[in-house]
Each structure stands twice: as C-alpha cells, then as structure tokens.
N, C-alpha and C positions, 0 to 999 in steps of 0.2 A: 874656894876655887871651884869654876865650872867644873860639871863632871863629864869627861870625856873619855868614849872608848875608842878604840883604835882598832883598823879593820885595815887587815894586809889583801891586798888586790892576790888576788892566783895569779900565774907564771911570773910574779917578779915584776910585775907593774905598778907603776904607783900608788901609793897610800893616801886612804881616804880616812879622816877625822870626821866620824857622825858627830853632831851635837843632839845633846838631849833638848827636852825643851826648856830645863832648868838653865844650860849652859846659855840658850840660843836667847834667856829672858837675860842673866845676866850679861852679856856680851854687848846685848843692842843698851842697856840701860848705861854701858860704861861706851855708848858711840863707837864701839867695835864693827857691828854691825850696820848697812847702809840702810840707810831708809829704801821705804818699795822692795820688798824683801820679805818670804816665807818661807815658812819651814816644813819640809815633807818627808818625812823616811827618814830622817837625821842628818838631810842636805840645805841648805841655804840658796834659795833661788833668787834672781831678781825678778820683782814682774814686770811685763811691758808695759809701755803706754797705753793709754784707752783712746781708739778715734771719740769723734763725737759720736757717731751713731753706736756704740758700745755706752757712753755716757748717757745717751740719749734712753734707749731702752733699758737700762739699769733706773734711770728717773722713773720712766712710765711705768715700768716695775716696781717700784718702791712705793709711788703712791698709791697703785692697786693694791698693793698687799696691804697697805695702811687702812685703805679703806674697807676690809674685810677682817681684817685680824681677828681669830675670837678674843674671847675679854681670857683672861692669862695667859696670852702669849704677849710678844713686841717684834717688832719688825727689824732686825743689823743690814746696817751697812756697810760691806769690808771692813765687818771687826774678825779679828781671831775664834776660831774654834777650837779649843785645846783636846790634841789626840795623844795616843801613849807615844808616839816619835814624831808628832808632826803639828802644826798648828797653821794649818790653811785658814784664807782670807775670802769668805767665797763670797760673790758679788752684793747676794742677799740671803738672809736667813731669818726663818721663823723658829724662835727659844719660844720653847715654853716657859712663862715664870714673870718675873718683873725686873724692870732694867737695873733697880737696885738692887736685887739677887747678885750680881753681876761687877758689882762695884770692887771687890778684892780679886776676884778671878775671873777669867774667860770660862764661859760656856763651854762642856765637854760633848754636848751635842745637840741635835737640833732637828724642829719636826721637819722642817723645810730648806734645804739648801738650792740656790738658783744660779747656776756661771751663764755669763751671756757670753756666747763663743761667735766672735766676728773670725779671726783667723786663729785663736786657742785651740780650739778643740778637746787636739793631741794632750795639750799639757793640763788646761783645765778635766780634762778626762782622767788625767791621773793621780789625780787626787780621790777616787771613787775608794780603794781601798783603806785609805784613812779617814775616808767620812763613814765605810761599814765597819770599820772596826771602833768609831765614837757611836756606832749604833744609830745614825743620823736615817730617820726613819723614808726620806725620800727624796732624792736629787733630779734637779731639770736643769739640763745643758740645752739651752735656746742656741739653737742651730739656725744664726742671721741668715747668712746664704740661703739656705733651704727654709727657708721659714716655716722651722718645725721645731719642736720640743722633744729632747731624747731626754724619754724617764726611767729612772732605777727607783725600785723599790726590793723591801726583804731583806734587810742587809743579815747577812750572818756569812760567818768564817772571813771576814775579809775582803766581801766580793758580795754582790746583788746579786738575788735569782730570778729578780724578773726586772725585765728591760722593754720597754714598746717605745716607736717614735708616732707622735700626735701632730696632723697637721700635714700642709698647709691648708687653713681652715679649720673650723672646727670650733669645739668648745672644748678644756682638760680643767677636769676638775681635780685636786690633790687629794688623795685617799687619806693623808696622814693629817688634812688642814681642810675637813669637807668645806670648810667657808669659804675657802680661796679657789675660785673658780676664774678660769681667762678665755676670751672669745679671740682666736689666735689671731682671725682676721683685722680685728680691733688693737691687738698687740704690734703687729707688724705694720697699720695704715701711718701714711708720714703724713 
C-alpha cells in the first residue's frame, strides 16, 4: 500500500493527504492519477497547456542545448526529477551521466534545469525549492514577455543565494554547463 501521511489543516479546516513520491509512482501506474500532472511538496498538480510559442522556444531550446552538451551529460525533455517530496517535470534539463544511467530511475538532480515561462512564472517559480533541495546546481526561468532569463544559482538550505536577471540581449553563459552558452537576442528572434 502507498505510503501516506496525513496532515490536519489548523483552525479546523480541511485535510490534506501529502503523497510521497513512492505513493504518487504507485497511484499513476494503477491510472489513479491523471496524466499531465506533477508532484511538488507532496501535492498533485495539473499542468497547463503549452501555447505554441511556449512549444516553440522549448524546441529552439532543446536543440541548442543539444548542440553543446559536453560529452557525459544528455539533454531531458519534460522527464521527471525525483526530489525528497516532489518530482517536477521541468521543460529541459541537463543530467550529467548517460541516458541508460536512468533507465530504472529518474534523475535525483540536474546540472541545468530551464522553465519557459509565457504566463507560469508564479507556479513554474515554485518549484525552486525542490530543485535546491535535489541540489540542481542552476535554474533559468525564460521570462517570454520580458525577454529575459531569471537565474538562481547556489542552491543550499532549500533556497538559492544568488539570483540575477540576463537580458533583453545579451549573451548567458551557464556556470554550471560552461558549454552551454545562449545569445538571447537569437533565442527570442521569430
């Protein structure tokens, strides 16, 4: 049986069932669980639809990183990251290791996580402290609207200690993936 703890709300308000990630893997494999759906903090979220232009710049992203990767890492696409209570889906990530490393489990962290945030932000932003607590050494939230890059690096305790935003224009290079380098103005031309 999934393992579930139970968590009473204060003044008497409804009750919340965290799942672990154990619970949240067997649930989906017995179609408990819906497709399009993550797990963050021990909550089951749905995620939303992707516009095209959210599809779009996740492509163009995916094949730059491809075309840089150093030699032992590989490039995910909206696979799982498995955290101590949460297993986000983040748009792209660079693993170090090889794809068949990966073949019985998900990845517990990652040099490079990337959300492309058209109207996310908020919720893709909330996922920061369960990428610092998988130790995921550096997160960029592409900011479509503002055609900018919000970076966290440093993770410890839970939380980054350093955060800058890059752009519009520019070039950002990733500290944690020195090969992976993006000329923003190139990222953002339709």
């Amino acid at each position: 049986m999934p393992d579930v703890q139970e968590f009473k709300a204060v003044g008497g308000g409804p009750q919340v069932w965290p799942l672990s990630v154990r619970a949240y893997h067997a649930l989906a494999e017995m179609g408990l669980i819906p497709k399009q759906t993550e797990l963050l903090y021990g909550q089951v979220f749905h995620k939303t639809s992707k516009s095209p232009l959210h599809s779009g710049l996740v492509r163009r992203l995916l094949r730059l990183l491809q075309q840089c990767a150093p030699s032992g890492c590989f490039v995910s696409q909206e696979q799982p990251i498995t955290c101590p209570d949460s297993e986000p889906e983040p748009d792209l990530a660079v693993v170090r290791g090889r794809e068949e490393d990966f073949w019985n489990e998900h990845p517990t962290t990652a040099e490079l996580v990337i959300e492309v945030c058209v109207t996310s932000h908020d919720y893709d932003s909330s996922k920061l402290r369960a990428y610092a607590n998988a130790k995921v050494k550096e997160c960029w939230f592409v900011l479509v609207p503002d055609k900018q890059i919000e970076v966290h690096r440093q993770p410890a305790g839970g939380q980054y200690a350093e955060r800058a935003i890059h752009g519009p224009g520019g070039r950002l290079t990733s500290v944690a993936v020195l090969e992976i380098a993006l000329d923003l103005d190139a990222l953002f031309a339709k």
